[in-house]
N, C-alpha and C positions, 0 to 999 in steps of 0.2 A: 780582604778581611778574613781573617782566620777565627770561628765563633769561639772553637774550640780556647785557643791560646787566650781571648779576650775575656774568656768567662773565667779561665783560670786563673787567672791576671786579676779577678775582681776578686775569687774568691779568696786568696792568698790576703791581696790588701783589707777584704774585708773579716774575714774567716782566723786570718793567722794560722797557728797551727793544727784548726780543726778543718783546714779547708780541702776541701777534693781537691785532688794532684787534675792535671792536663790529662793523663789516663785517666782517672775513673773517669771525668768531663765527656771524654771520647765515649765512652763506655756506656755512660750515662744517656747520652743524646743519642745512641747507636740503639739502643733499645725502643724499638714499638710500643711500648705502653708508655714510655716516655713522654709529655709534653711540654715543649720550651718554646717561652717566649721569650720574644727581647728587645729591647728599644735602642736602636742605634744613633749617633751622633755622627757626621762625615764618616761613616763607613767603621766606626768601633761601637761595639757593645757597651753600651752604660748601666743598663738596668737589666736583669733579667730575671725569669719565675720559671725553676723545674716543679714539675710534679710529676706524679706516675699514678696510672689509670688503671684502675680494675674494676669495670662496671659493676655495682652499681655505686662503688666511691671512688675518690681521688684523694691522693696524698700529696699535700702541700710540702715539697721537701729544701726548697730553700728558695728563698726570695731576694737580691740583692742588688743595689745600687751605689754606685762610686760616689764616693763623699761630697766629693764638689759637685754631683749633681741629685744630691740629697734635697727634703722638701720643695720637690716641683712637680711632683705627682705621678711622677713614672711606675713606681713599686702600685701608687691606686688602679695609675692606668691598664696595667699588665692583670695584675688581678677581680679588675674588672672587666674584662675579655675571657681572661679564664672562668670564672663565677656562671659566665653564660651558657655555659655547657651545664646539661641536666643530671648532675653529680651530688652525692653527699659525700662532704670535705672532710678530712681531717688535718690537721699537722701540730708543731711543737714548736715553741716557740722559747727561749730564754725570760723567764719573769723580770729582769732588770729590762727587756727591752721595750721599751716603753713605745717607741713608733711602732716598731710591729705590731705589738697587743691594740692600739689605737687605730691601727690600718684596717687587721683581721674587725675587730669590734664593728668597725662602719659598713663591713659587709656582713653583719648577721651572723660570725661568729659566736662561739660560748666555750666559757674554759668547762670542761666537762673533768678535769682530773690534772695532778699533779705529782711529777715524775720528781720524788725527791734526790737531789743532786745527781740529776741526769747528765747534765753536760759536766763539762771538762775542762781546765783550762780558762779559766776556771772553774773552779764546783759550785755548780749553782741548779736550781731545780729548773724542771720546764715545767712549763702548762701545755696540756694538749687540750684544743680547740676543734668543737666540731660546726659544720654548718649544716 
């Protein structure tokens, strides 16, 4: 199993062209403040959650799961593991994304502010969400 290659590989399919290259991936997961989880299937990556930590918060910086293994709770399960850590959260999310906003919401999320056409690729605003 290669995490690095298989997270790349999700974020590409899931991300497009906003997605971290296999370097930053390396980059990312190489850093200490870093914390990656991730839910494997026979030895691949299906689901994973980065964030980066600077006590006394945490940055919720991407959350993802392969399509075909969408609605079965893996993105819940991940960020419920993570949540148990004694953090105040933030992150951004896409306003069209409807599961994420529904995911973050169930743990006690709140849109605190919105980052008019934040993202790219399309143009569209985020919400940031704190817990």
């Amino acid at each position: 199993m290669n995490k690095y290659k298989d997270i790349a590989a999700l974020e590409e399919q899931i991300f497009g062209r906003n997605a971290y290259s296999e370097n930053l991936v390396r980059e990312t997961l190489e850093n200490e403040n870093t914390i990656c989880l991730t839910h494997e299937i026979e030895g691949r990556v299906v689901a994973y959650l980065l964030a980066t930590k600077t006590p006394p918060e945490c940055s919720i910086d991407r959350v993802g799961t392969a399509p075909e293994h969408r609605r079965k709770g893996l993105a819940h399960k991940l960020m419920k593991q993570l949540v148990e850590n004694n953090f105040s959260f933030f992150l951004d999310v896409r306003a069209s994304n409807t599961p994420a906003l529904e995911l973050y919401k169930s743990f006690g999320f709140e849109q605190i502010h919105v980052r008019k056409d934040y993202y790219k690729n399309p143009t569209e605003d985020g919400i940031i969400m704190r817990k």
